[in-house]
mmCIF file of the N, C-alpha and C atoms, coordinates in Angstrom:
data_MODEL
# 
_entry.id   MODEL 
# 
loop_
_atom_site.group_PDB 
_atom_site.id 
_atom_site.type_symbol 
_atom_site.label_atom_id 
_atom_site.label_alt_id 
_atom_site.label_comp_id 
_atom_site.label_asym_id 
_atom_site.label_entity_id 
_atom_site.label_seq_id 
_atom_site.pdbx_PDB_ins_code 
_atom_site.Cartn_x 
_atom_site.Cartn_y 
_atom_site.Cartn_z 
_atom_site.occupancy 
_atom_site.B_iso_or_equiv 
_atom_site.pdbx_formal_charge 
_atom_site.auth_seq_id 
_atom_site.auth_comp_id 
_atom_site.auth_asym_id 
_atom_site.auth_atom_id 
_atom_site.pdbx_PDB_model_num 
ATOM 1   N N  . UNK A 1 1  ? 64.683 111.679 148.782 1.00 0.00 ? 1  UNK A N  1 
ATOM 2   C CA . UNK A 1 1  ? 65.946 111.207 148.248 1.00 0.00 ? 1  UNK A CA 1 
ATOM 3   C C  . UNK A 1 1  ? 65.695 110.193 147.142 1.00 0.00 ? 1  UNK A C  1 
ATOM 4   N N  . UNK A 1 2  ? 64.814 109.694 147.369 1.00 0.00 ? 2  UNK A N  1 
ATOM 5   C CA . UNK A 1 2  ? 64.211 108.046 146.103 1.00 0.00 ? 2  UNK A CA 1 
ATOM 6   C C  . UNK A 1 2  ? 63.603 108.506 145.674 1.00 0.00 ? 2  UNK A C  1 
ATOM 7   N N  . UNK A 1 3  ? 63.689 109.390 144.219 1.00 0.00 ? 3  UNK A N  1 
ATOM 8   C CA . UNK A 1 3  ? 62.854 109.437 143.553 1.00 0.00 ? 3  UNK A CA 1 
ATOM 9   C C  . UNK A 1 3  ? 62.767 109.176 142.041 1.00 0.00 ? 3  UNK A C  1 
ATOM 10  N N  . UNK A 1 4  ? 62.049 109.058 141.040 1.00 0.00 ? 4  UNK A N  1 
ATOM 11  C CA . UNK A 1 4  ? 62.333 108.179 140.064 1.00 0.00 ? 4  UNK A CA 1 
ATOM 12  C C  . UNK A 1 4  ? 63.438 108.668 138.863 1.00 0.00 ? 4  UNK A C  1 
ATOM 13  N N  . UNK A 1 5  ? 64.078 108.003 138.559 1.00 0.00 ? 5  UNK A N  1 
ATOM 14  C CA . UNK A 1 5  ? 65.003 108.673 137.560 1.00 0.00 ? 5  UNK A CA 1 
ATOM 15  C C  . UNK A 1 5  ? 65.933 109.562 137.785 1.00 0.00 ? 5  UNK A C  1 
ATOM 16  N N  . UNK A 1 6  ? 65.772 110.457 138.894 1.00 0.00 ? 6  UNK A N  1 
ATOM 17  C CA . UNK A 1 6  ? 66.649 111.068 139.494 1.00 0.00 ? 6  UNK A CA 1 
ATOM 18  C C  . UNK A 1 6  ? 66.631 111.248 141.103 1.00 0.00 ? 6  UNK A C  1 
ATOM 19  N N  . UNK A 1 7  ? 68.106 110.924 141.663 1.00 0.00 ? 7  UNK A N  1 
ATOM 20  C CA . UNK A 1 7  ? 67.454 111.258 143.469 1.00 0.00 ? 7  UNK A CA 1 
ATOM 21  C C  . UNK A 1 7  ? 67.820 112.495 143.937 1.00 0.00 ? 7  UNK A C  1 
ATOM 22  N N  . UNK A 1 8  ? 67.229 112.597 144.980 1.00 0.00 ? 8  UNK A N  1 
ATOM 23  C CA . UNK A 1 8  ? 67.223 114.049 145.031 1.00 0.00 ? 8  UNK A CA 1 
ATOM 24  C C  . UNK A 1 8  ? 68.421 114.560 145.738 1.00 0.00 ? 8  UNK A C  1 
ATOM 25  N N  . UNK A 1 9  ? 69.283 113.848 145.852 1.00 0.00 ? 9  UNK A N  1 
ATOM 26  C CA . UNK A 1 9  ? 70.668 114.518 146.314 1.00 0.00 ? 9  UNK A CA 1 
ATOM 27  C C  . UNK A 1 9  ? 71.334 115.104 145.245 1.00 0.00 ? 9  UNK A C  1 
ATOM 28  N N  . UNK A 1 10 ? 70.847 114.165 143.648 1.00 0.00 ? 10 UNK A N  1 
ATOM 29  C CA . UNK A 1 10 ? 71.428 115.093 142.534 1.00 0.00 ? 10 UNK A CA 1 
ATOM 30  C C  . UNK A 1 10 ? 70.488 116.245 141.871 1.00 0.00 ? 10 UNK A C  1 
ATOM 31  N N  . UNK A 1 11 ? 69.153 116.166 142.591 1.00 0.00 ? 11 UNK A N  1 
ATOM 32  C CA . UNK A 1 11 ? 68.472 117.608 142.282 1.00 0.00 ? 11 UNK A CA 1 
ATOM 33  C C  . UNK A 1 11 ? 69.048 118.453 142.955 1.00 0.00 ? 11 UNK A C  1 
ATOM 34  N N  . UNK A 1 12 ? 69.308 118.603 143.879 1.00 0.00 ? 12 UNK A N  1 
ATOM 35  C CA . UNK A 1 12 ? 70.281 119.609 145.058 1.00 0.00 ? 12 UNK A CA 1 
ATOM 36  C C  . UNK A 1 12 ? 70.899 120.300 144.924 1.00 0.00 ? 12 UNK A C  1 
ATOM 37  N N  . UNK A 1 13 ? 71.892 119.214 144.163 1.00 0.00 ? 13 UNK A N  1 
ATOM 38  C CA . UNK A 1 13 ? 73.053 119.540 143.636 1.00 0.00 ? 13 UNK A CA 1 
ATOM 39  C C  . UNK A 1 13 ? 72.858 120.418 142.511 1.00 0.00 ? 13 UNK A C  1 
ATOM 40  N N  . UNK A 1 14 ? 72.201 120.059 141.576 1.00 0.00 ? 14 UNK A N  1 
ATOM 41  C CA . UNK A 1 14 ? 71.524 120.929 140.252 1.00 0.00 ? 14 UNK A CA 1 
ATOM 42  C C  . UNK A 1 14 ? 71.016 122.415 141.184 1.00 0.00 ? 14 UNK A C  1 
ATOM 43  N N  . UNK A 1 15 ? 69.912 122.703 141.797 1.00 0.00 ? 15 UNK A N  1 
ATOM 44  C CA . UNK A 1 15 ? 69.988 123.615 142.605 1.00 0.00 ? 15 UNK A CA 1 
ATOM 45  C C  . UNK A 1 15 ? 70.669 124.556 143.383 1.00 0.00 ? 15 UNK A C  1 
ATOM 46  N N  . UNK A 1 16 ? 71.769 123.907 143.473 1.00 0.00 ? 16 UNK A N  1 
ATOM 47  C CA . UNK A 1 16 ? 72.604 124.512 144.368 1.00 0.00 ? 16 UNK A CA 1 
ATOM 48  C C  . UNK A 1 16 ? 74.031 124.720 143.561 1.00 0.00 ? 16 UNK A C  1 
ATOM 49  N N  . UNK A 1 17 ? 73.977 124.323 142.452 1.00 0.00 ? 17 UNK A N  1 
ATOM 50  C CA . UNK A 1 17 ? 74.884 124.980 141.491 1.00 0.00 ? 17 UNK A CA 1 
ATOM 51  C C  . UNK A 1 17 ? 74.497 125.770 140.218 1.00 0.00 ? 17 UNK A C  1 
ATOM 52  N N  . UNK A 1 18 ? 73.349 126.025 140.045 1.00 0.00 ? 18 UNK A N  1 
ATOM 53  C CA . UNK A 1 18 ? 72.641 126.964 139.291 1.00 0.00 ? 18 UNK A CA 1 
ATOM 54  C C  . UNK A 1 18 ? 72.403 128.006 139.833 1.00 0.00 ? 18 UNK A C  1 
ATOM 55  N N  . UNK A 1 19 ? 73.189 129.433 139.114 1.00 0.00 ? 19 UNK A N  1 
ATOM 56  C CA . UNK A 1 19 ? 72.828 130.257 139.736 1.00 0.00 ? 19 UNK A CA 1 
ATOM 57  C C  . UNK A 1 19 ? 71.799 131.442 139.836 1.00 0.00 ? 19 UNK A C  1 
ATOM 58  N N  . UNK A 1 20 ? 71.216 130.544 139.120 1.00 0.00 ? 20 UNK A N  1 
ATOM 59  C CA . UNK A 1 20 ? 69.428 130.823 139.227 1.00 0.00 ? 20 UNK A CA 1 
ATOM 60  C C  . UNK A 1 20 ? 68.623 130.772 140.069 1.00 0.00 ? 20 UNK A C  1 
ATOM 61  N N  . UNK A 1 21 ? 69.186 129.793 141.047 1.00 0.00 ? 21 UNK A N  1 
ATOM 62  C CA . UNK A 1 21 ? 68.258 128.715 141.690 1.00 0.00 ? 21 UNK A CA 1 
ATOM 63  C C  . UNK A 1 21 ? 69.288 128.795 143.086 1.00 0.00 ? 21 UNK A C  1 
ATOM 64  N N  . UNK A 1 22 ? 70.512 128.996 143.104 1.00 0.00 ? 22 UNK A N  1 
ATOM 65  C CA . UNK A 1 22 ? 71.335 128.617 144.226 1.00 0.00 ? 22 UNK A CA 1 
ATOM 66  C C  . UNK A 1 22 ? 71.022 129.510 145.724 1.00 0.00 ? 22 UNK A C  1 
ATOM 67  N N  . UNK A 1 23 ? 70.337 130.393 145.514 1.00 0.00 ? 23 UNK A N  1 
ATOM 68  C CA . UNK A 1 23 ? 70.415 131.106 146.508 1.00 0.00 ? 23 UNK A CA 1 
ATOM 69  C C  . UNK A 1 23 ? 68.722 131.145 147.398 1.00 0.00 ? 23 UNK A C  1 
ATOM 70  N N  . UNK A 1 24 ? 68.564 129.882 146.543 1.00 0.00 ? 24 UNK A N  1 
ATOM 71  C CA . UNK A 1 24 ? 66.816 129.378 147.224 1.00 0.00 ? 24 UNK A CA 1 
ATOM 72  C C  . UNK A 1 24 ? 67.110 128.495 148.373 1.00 0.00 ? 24 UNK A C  1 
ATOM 73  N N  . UNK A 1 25 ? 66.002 128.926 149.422 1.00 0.00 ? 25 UNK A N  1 
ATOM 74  C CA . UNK A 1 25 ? 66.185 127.493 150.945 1.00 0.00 ? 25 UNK A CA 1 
ATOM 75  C C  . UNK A 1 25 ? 65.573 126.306 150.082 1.00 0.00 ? 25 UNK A C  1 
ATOM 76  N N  . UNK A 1 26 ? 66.478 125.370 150.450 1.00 0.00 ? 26 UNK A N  1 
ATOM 77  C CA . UNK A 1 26 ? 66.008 123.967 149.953 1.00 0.00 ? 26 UNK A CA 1 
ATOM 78  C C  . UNK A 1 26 ? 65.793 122.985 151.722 1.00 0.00 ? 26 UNK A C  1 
ATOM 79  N N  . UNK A 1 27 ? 64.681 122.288 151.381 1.00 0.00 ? 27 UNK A N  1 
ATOM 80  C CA . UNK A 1 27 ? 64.121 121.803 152.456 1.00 0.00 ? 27 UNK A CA 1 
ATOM 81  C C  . UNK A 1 27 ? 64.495 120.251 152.211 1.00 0.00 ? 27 UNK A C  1 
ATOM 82  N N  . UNK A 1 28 ? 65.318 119.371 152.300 1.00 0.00 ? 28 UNK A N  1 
ATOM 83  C CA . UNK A 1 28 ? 65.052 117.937 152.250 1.00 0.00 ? 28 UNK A CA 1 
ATOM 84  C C  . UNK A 1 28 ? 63.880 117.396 152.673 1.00 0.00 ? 28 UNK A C  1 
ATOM 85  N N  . UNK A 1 29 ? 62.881 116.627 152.279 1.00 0.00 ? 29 UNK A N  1 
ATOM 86  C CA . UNK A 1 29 ? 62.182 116.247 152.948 1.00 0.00 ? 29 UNK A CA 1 
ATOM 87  C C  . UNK A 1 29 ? 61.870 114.124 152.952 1.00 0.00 ? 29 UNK A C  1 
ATOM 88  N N  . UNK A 1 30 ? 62.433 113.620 153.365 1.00 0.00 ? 30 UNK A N  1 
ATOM 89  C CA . UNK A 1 30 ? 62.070 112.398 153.298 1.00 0.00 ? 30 UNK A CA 1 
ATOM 90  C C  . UNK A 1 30 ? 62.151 111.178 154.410 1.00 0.00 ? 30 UNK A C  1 
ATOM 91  N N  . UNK A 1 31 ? 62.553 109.881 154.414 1.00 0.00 ? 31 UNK A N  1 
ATOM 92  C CA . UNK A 1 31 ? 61.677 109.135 155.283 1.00 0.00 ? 31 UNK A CA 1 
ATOM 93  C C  . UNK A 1 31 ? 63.156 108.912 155.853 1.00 0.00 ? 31 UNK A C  1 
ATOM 94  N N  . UNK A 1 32 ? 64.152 109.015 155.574 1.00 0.00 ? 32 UNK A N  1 
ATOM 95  C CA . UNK A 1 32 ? 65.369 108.445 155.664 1.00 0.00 ? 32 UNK A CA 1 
ATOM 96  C C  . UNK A 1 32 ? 65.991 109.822 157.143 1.00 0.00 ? 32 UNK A C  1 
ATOM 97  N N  . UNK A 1 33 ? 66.440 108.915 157.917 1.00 0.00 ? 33 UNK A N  1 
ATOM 98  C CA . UNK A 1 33 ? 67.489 108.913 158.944 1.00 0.00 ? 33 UNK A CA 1 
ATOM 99  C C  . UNK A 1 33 ? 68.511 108.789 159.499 1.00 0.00 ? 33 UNK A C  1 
ATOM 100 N N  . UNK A 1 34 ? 69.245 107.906 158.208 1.00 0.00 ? 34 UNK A N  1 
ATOM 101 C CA . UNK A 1 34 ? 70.237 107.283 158.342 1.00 0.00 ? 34 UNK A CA 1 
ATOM 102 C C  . UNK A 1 34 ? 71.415 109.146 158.057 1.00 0.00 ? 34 UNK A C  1 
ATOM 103 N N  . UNK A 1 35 ? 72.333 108.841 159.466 1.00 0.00 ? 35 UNK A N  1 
ATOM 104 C CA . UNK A 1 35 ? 73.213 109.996 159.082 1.00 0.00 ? 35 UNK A CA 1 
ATOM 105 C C  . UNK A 1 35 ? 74.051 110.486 158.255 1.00 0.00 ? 35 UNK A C  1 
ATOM 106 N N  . UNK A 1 36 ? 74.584 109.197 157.360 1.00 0.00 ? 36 UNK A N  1 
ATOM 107 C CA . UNK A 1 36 ? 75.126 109.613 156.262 1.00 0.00 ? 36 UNK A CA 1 
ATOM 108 C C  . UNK A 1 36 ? 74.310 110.282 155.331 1.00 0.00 ? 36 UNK A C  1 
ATOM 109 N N  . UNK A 1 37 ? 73.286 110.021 155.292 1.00 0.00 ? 37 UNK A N  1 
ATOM 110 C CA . UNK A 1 37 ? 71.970 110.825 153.995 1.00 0.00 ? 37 UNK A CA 1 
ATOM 111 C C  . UNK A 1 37 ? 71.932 112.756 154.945 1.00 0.00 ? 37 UNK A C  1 
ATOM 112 N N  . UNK A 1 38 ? 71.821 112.256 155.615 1.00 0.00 ? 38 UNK A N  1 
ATOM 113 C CA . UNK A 1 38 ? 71.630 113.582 156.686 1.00 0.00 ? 38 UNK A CA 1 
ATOM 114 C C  . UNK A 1 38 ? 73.144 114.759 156.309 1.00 0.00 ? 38 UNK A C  1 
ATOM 115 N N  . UNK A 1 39 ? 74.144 113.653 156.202 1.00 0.00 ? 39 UNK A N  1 
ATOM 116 C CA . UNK A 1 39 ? 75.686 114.624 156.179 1.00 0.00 ? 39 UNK A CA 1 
ATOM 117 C C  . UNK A 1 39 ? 75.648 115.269 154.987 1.00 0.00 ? 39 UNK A C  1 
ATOM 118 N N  . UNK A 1 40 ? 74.898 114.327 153.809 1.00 0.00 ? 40 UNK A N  1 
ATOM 119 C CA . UNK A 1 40 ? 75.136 114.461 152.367 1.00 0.00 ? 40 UNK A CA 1 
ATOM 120 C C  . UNK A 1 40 ? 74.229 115.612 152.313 1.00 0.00 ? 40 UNK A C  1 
ATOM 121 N N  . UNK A 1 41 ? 72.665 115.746 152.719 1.00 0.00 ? 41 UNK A N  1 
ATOM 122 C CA . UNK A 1 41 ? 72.182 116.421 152.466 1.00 0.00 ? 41 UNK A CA 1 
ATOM 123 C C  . UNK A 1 41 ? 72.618 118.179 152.537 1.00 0.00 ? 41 UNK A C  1 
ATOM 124 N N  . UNK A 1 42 ? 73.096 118.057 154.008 1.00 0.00 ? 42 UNK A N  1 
ATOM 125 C CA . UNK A 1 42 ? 74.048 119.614 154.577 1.00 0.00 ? 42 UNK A CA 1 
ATOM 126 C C  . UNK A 1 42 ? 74.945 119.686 153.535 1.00 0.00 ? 42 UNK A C  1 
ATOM 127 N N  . UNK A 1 43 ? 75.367 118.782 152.941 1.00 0.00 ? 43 UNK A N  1 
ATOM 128 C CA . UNK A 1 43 ? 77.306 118.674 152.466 1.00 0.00 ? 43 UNK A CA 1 
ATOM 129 C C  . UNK A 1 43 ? 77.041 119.327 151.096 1.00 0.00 ? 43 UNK A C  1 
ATOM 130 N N  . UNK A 1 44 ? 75.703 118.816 150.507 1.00 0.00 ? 44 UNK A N  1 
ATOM 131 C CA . UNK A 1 44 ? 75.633 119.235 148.928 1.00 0.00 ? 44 UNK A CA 1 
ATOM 132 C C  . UNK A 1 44 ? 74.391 120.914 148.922 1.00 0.00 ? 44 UNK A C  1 
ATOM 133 N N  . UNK A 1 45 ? 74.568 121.154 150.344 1.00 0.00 ? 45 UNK A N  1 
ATOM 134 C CA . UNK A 1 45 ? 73.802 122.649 150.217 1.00 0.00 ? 45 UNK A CA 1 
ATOM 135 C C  . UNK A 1 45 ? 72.009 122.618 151.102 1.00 0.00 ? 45 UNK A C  1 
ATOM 136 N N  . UNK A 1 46 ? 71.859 121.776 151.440 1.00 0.00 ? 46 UNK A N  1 
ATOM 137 C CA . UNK A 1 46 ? 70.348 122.045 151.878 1.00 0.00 ? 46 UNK A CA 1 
ATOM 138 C C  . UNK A 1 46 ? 70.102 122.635 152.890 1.00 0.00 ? 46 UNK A C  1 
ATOM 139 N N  . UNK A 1 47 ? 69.472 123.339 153.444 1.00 0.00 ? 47 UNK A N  1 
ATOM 140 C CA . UNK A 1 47 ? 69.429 124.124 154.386 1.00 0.00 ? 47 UNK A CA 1 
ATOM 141 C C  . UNK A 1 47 ? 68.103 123.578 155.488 1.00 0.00 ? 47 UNK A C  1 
ATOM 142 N N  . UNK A 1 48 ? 67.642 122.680 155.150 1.00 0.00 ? 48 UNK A N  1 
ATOM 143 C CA . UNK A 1 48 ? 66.986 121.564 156.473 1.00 0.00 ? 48 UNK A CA 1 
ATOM 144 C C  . UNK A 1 48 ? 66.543 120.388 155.879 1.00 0.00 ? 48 UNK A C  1 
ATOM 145 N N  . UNK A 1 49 ? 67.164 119.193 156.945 1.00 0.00 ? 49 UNK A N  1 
ATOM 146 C CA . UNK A 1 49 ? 66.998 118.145 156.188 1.00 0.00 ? 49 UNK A CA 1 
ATOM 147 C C  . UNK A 1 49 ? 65.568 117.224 157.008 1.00 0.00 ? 49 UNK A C  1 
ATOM 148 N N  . UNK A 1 50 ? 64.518 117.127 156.380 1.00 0.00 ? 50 UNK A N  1 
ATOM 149 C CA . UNK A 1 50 ? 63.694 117.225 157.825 1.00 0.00 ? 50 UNK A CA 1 
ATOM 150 C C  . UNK A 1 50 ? 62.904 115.160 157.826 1.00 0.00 ? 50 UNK A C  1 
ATOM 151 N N  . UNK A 1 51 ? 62.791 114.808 158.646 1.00 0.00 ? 51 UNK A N  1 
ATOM 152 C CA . UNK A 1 51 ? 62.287 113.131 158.465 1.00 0.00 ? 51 UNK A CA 1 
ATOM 153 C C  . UNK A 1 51 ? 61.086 112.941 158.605 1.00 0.00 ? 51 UNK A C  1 
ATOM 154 N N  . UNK A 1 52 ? 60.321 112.647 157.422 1.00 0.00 ? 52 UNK A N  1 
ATOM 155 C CA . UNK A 1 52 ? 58.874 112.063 157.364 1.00 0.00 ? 52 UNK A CA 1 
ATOM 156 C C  . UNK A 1 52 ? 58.826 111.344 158.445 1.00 0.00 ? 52 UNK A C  1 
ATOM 157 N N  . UNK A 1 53 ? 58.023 111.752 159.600 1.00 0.00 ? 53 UNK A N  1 
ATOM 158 C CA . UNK A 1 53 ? 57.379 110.521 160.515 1.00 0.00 ? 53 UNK A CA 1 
ATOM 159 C C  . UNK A 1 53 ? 56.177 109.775 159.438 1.00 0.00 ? 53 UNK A C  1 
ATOM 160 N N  . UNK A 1 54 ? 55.933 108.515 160.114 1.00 0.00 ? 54 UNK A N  1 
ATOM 161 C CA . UNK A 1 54 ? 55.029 107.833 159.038 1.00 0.00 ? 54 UNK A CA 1 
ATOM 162 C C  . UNK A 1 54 ? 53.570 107.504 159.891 1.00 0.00 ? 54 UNK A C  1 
ATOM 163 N N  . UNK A 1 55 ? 53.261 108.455 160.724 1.00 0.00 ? 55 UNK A N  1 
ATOM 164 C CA . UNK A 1 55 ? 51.999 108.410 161.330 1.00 0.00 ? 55 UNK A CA 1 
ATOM 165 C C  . UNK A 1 55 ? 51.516 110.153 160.810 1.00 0.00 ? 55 UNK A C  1 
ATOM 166 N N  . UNK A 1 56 ? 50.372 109.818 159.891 1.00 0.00 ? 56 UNK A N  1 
ATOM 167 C CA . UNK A 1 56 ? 49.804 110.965 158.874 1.00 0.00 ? 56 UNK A CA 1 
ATOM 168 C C  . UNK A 1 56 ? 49.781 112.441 159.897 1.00 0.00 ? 56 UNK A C  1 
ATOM 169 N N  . UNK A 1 57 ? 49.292 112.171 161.539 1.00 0.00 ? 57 UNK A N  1 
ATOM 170 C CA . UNK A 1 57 ? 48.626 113.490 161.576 1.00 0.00 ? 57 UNK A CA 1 
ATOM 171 C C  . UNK A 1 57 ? 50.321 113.847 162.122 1.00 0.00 ? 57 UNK A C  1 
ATOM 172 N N  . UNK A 1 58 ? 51.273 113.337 163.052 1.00 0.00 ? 58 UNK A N  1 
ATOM 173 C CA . UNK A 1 58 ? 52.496 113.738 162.918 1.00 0.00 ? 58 UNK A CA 1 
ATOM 174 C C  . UNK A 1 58 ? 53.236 114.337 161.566 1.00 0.00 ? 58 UNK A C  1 
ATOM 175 N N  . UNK A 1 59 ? 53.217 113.711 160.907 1.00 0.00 ? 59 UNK A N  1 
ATOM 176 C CA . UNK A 1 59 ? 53.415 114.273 159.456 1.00 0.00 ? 59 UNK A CA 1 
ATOM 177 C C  . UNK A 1 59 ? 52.727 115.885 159.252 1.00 0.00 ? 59 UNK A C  1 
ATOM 178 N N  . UNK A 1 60 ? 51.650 115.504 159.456 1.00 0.00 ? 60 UNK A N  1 
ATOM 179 C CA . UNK A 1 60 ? 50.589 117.153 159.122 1.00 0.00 ? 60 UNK A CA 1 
ATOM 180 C C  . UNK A 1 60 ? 51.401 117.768 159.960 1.00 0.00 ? 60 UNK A C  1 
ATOM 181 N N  . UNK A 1 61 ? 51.491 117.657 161.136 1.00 0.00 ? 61 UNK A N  1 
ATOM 182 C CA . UNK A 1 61 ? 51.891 118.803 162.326 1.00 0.00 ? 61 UNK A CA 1 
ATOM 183 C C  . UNK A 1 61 ? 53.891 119.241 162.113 1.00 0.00 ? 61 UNK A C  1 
ATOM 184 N N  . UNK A 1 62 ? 54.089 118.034 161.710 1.00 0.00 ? 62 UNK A N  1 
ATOM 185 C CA . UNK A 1 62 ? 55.529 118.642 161.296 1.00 0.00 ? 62 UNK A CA 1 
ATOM 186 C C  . UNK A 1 62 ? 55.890 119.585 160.369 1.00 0.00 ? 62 UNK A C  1 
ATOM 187 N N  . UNK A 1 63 ? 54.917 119.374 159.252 1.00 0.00 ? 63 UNK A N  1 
ATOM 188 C CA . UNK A 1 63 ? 54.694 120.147 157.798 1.00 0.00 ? 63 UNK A CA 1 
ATOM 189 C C  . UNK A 1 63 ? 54.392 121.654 158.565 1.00 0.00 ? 63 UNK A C  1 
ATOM 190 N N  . UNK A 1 64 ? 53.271 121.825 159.389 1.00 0.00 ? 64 UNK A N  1 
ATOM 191 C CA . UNK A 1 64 ? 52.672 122.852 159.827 1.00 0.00 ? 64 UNK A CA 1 
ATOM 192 C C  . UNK A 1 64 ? 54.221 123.574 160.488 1.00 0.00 ? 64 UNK A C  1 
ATOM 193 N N  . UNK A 1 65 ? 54.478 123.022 161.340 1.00 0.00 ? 65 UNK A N  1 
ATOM 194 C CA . UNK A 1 65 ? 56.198 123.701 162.002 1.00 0.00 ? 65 UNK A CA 1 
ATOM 195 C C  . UNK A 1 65 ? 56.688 124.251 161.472 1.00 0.00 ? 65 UNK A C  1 
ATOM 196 N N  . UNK A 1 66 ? 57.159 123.239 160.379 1.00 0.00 ? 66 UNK A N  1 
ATOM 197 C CA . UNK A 1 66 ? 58.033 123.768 159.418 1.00 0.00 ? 66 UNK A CA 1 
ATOM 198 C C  . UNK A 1 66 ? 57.387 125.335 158.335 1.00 0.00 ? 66 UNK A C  1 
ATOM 199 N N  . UNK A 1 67 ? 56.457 125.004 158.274 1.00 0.00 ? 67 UNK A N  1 
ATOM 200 C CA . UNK A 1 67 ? 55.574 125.993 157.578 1.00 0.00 ? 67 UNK A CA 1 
ATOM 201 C C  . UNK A 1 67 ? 55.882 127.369 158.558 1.00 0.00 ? 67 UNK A C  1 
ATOM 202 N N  . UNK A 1 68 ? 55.430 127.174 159.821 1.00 0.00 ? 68 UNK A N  1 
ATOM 203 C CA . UNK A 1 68 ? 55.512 128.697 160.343 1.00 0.00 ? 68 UNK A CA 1 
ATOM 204 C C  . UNK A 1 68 ? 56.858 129.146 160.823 1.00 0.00 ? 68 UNK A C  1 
ATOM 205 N N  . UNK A 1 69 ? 57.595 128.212 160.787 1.00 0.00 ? 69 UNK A N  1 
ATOM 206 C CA . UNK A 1 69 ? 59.321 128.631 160.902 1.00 0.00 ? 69 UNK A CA 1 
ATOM 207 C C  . UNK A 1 69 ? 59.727 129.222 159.708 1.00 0.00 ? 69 UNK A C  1 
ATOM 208 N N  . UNK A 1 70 ? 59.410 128.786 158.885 1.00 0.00 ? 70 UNK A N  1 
ATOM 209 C CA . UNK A 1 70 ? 60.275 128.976 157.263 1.00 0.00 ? 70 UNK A CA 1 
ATOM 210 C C  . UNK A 1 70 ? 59.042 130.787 157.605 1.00 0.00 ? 70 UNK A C  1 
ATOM 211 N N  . UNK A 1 71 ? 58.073 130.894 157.640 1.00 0.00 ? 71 UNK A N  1 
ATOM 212 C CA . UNK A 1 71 ? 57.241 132.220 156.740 1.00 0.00 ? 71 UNK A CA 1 
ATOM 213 C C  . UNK A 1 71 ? 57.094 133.069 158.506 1.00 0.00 ? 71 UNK A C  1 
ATOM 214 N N  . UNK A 1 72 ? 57.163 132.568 159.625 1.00 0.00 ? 72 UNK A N  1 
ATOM 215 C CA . UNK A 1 72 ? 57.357 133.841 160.520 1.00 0.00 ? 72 UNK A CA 1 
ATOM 216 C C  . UNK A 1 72 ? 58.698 134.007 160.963 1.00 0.00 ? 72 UNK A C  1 
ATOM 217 N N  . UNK A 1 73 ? 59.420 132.836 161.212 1.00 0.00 ? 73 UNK A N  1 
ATOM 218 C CA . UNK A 1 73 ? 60.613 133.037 161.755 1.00 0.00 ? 73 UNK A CA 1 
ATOM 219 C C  . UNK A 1 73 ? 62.252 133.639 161.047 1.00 0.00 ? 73 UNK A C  1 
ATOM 220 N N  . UNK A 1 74 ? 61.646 133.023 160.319 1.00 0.00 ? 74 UNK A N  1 
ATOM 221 C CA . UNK A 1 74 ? 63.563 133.229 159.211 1.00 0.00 ? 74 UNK A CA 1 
ATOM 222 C C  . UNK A 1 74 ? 62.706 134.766 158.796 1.00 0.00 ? 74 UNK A C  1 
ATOM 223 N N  . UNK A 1 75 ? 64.136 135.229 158.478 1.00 0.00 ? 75 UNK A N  1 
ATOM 224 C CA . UNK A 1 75 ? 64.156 136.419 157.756 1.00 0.00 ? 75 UNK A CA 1 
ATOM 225 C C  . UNK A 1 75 ? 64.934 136.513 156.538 1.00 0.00 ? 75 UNK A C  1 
ATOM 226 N N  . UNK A 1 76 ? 64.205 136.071 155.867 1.00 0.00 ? 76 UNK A N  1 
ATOM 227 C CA . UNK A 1 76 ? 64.814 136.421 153.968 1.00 0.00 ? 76 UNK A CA 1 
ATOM 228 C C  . UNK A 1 76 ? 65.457 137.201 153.702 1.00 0.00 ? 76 UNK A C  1 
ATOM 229 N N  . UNK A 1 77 ? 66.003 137.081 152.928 1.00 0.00 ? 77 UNK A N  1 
ATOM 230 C CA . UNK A 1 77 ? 67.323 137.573 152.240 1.00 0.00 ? 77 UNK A CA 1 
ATOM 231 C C  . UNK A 1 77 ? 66.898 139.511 151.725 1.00 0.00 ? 77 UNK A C  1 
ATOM 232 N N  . UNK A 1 78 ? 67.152 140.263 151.500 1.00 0.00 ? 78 UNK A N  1 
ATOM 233 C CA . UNK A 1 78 ? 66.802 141.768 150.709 1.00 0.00 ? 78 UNK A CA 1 
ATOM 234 C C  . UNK A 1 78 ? 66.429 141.341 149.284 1.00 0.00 ? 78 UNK A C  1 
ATOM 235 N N  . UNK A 1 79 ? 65.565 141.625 148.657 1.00 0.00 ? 79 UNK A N  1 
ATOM 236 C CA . UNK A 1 79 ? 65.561 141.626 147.385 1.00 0.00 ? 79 UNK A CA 1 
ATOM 237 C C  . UNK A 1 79 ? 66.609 142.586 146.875 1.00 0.00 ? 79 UNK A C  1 
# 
């Protein structure tokens, strides 16, 4: 969400109103918990909003989750 010059609730948004780009899974990924960031994230289109734990190998293993959910579990769209 903090990132420089632009945050990423208004990249999202750019994403998710381009329709180039709108029909891509967007993953939130950052340190923030607070539920209003959480509402905004769903509200402006993201399709998981997920919270950096800040102990590295938790971090690795969440990344990894998320990794085999997104590429075995979901089933993509038809080309």
């Amino acid at each position: 969400i903090k990132m420089p010059k632009v945050d990423g609730f208004e990249v999202l948004e750019r994403l998710k109103t381009n329709p180039n780009t709108k029909h891509l899974p967007i993953l939130m990924l950052t340190s923030s918990s607070r539920d209003e960031e959480i509402a905004k994230g769903y509200r402006f289109g993201a399709n998981a909003y997920i919270t950096k734990p800040v102990d590295f190998q938790e971090f690795a293993e969440k990344l990894k989750n998320v990794r085999l959910f997104w590429t075995l579990t979901v089933e993509p769209p038809p080309k």
